[in-house]
C-alpha positions as CSV (number, residue, x, y, z in Angstrom):
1,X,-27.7,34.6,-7.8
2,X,-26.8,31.5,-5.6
3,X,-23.7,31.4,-3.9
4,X,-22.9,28.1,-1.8
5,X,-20.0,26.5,-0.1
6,X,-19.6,22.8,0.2
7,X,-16.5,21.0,2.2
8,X,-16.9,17.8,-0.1
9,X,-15.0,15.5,2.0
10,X,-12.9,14.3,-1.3
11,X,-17.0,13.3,-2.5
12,X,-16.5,10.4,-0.1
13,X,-20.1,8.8,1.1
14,X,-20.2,8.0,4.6
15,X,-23.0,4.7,3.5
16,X,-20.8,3.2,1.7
17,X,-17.3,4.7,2.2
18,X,-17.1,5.2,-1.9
19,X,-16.1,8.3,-4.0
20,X,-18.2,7.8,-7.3
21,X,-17.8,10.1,-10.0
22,X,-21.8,10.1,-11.0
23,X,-22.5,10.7,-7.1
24,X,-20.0,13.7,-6.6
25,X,-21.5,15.4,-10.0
26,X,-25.2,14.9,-9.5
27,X,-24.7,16.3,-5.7
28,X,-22.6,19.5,-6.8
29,X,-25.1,19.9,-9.8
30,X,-28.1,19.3,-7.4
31,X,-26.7,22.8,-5.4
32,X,-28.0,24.8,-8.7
33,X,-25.4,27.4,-7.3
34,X,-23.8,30.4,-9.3
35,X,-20.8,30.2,-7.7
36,X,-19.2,27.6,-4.6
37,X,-16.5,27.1,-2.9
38,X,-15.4,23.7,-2.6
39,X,-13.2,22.4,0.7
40,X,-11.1,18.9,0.8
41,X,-10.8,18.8,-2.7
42,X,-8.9,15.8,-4.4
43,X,-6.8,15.9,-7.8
44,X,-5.2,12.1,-9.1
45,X,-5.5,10.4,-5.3
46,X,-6.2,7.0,-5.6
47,X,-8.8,7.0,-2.3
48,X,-11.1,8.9,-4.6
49,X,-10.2,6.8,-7.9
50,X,-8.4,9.2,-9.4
51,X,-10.7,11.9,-10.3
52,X,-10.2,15.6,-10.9
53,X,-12.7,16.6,-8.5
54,X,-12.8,20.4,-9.4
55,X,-13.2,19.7,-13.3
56,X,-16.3,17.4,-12.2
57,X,-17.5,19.8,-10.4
58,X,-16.9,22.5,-12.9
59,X,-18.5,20.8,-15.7
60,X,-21.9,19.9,-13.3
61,X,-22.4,23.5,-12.8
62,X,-21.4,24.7,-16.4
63,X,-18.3,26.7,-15.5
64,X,-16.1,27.6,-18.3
65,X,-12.4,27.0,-18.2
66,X,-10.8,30.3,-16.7
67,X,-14.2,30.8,-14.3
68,X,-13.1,28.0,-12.2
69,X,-10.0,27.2,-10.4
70,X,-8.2,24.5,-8.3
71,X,-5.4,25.6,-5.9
72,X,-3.5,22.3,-4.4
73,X,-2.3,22.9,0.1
74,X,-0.6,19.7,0.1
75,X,1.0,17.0,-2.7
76,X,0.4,13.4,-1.5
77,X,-2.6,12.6,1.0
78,X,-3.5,14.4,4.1
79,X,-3.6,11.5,7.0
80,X,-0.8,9.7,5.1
81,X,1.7,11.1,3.8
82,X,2.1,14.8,2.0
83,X,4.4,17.9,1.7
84,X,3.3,21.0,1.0
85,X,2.6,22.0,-2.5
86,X,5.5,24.3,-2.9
87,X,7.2,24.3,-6.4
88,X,6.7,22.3,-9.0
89,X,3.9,19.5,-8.6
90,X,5.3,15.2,-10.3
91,X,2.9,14.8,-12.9
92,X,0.5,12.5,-11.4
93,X,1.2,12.8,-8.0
94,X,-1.5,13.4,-5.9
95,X,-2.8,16.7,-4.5
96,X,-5.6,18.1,-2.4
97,X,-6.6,21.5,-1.7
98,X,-9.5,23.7,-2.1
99,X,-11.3,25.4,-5.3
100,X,-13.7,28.0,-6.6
101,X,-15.8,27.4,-9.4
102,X,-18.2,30.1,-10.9
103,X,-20.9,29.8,-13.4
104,X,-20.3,33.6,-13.8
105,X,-17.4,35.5,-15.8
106,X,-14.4,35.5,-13.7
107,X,-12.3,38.3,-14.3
108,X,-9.5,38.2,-12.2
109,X,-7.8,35.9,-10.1
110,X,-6.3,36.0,-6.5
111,X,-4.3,33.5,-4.4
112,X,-3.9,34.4,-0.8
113,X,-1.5,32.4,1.9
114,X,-2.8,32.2,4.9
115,X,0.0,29.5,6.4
116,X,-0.6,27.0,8.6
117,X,-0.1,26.1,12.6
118,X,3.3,24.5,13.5
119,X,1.6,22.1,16.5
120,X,-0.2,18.9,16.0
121,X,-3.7,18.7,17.1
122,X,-6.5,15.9,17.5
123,X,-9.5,15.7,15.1
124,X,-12.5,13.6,14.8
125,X,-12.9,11.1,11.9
126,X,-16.2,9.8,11.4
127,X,-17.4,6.5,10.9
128,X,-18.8,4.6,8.3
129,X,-20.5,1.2,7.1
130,X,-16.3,0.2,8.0
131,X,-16.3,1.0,11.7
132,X,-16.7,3.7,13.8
133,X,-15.4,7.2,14.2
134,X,-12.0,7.6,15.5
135,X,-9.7,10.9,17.4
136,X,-5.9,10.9,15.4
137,X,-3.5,13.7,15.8
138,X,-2.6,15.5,12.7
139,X,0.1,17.8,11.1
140,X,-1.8,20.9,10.1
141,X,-1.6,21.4,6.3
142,X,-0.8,25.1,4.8
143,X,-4.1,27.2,4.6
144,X,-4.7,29.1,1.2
145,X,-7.8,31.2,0.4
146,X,-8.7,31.4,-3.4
147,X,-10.7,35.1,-4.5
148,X,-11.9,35.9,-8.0
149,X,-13.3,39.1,-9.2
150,X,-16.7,38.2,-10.8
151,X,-19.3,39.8,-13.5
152,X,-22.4,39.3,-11.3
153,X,-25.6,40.2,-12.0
154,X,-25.7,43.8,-9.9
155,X,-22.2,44.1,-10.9
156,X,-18.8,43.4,-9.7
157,X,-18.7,41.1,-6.6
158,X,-15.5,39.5,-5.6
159,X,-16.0,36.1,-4.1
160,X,-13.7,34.6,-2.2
161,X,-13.4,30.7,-0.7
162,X,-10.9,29.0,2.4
163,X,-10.8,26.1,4.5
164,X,-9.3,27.1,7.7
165,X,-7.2,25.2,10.5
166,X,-8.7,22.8,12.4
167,X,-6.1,23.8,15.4
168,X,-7.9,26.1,17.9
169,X,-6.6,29.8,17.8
170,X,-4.7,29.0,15.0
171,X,-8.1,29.4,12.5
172,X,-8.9,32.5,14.1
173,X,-5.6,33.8,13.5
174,X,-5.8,33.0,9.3
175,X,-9.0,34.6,9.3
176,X,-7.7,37.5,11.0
177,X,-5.0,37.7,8.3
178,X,-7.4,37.0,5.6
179,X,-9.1,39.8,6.8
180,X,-5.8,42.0,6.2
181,X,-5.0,41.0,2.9
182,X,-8.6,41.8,1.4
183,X,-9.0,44.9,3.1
184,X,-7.5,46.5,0.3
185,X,-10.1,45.0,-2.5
186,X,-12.8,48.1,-3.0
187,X,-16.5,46.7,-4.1
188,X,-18.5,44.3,-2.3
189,X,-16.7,41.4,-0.9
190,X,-18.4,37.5,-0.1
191,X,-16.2,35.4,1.5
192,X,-17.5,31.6,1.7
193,X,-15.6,28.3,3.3
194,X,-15.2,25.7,6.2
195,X,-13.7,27.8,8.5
196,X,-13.9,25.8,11.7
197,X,-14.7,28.2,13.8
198,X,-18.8,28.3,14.9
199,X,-21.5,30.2,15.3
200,X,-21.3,34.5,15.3
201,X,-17.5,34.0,15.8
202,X,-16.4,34.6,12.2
203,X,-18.2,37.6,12.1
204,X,-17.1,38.7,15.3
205,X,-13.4,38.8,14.5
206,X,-13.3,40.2,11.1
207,X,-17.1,42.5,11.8
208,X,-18.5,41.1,8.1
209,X,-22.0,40.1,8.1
210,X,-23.4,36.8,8.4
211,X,-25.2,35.9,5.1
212,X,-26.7,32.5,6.7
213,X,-27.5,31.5,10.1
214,X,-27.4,27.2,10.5
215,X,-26.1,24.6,11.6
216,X,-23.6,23.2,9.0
217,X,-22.1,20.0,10.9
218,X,-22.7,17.3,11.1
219,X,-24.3,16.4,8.3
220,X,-26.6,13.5,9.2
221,X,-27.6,16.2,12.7
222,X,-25.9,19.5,12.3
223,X,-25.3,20.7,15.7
224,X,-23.0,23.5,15.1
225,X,-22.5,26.2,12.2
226,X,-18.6,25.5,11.0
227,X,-19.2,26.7,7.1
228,X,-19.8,29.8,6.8
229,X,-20.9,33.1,3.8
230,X,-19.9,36.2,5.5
231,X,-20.1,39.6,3.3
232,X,-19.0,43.4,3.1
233,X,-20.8,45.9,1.4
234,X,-24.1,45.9,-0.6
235,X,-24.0,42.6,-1.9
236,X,-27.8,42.7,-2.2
237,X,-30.9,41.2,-0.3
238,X,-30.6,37.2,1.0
239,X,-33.8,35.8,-0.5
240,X,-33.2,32.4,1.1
241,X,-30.7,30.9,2.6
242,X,-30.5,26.9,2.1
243,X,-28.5,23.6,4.6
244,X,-28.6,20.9,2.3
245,X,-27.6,17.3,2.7
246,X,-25.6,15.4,-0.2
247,X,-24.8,11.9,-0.8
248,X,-21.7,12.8,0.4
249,X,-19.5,14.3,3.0
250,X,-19.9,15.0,6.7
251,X,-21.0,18.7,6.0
252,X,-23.9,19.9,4.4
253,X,-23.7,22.5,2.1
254,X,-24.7,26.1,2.7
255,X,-26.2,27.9,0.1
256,X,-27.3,31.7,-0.1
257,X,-29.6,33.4,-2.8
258,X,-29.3,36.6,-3.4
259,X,-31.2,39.8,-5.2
260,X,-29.2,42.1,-7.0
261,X,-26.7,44.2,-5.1
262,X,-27.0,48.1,-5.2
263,X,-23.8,49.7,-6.7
């Protein structure tokens, strides 16, 4: 079984500063995963033409409907203008957020706020064939983590899949509380996302095991790990763990294989 995680960057290529539907699918199907987590996802926003991002991305791994899922942070577009996706979403109006999307049989579904820091803070926005990379300060957008309960080969896994806060302290904190909020969940647990926070910290604050030890970011020279698969339980053996560089985004993708774990 591969799981993966992939902040996609809305499928946006930093050669030519395009979102092409062909592009995004054939890099999501190149993965070959069993199950990913997907970061900066897009839904109807005109920067990346429009596209349902997570149904591409569904359909290039061969994910039924029900075993995949999109969950919106924000309506409108982060760096613009947005507001948090609370009650009902305008039809058409754009949304971003993160998704999970499994090859496997999902059989139950989990939602999981993880809220978001009230301070602005600067980030880094790399360049392209447009100019160069810039620092902006940003409203933090609301932080959700998506888990499923899955039929996996060895036998129930649930799988779970965030983007964290790019404002320091404030990630570690929604990991902290993801950490509360599944501790509850009996079985083996995999938890995969961008959780901007590097190296052995992740596993430091909640003590899960680091499934895959790389560099992540960024993607063209990855000089520190910011995506991250972190387990509890028997899970299985990692077989190999893969960094692979898409068309797109500034991340790589992290991929883990896995044997069967022991129930």
């Amino acid at each position: 079984m591969r799981l993966g995680s992939f902040n996609v960057m809305h499928g946006l290529s930093l050669e030519d500063g395009r979102v092409e539907p062909h592009r995004f699918a054939a890099a999501i199907a190149g993965l070959g995963a069993d199950v990913l987590g997907l970061q900066e996802v897009d839904l109807d926003q005109p920067r990346s033409g429009g596209i349902d991002l997570a149904a591409e991305a569904a359909a290039a791994l061969g994910a039924a409907d029900g075993n995949w899922r999109f969950v919106p942070t924000v309506f409108g577009t982060p760096g613009a203008g947005w507001r948090p996706a609370e009650g009902a979403r305008v039809p058409g109006e754009p949304a971003y957020g993160i998704a999970l999307i499994s090859a496997l049989p999902v059989r139950e579904w989990r939602v999981i706020d993880l809220g978001r820091a009230p301070v602005r803070s600067p980030i880094a926005i790399p360049g392209g064939p447009n100019g160069p990379g810039r620092l902006i300060l940003l409203d933090d957008e609301p932080r959700v983590a998506i888990a499923a309960r899955i039929d996996a080969p060895g036998g129930p896994l649930t799988v779970v899949t965030t983007h964290l806060s790019f404002v320091p302290g404030w990630n570690a904190l929604q990991l902290l509380r993801l950490s509360r909020r599944l501790a509850d969940l009996d079985g083996p647990l995999i938890v995969l996302g961008d959780l901007n926070l590097p190296g052995r910290l992740p596993a430091m604050l909640t003590r899960w095991r680091r499934l895959a030890i790389t560099p992540t970011y960024p993607a063209h020279a990855p000089r520190v790990q910011l995506d991250h698969v972190l387990a509890r339980g028997p899970v299985g053996d990692v077989t190999a763990v893969l960094c692979r560089r898409a068309e797109i985004s500034d991340h790589r993708a992290l991929l883990v294989d896995l044997g069967d774990q022991q129930v």
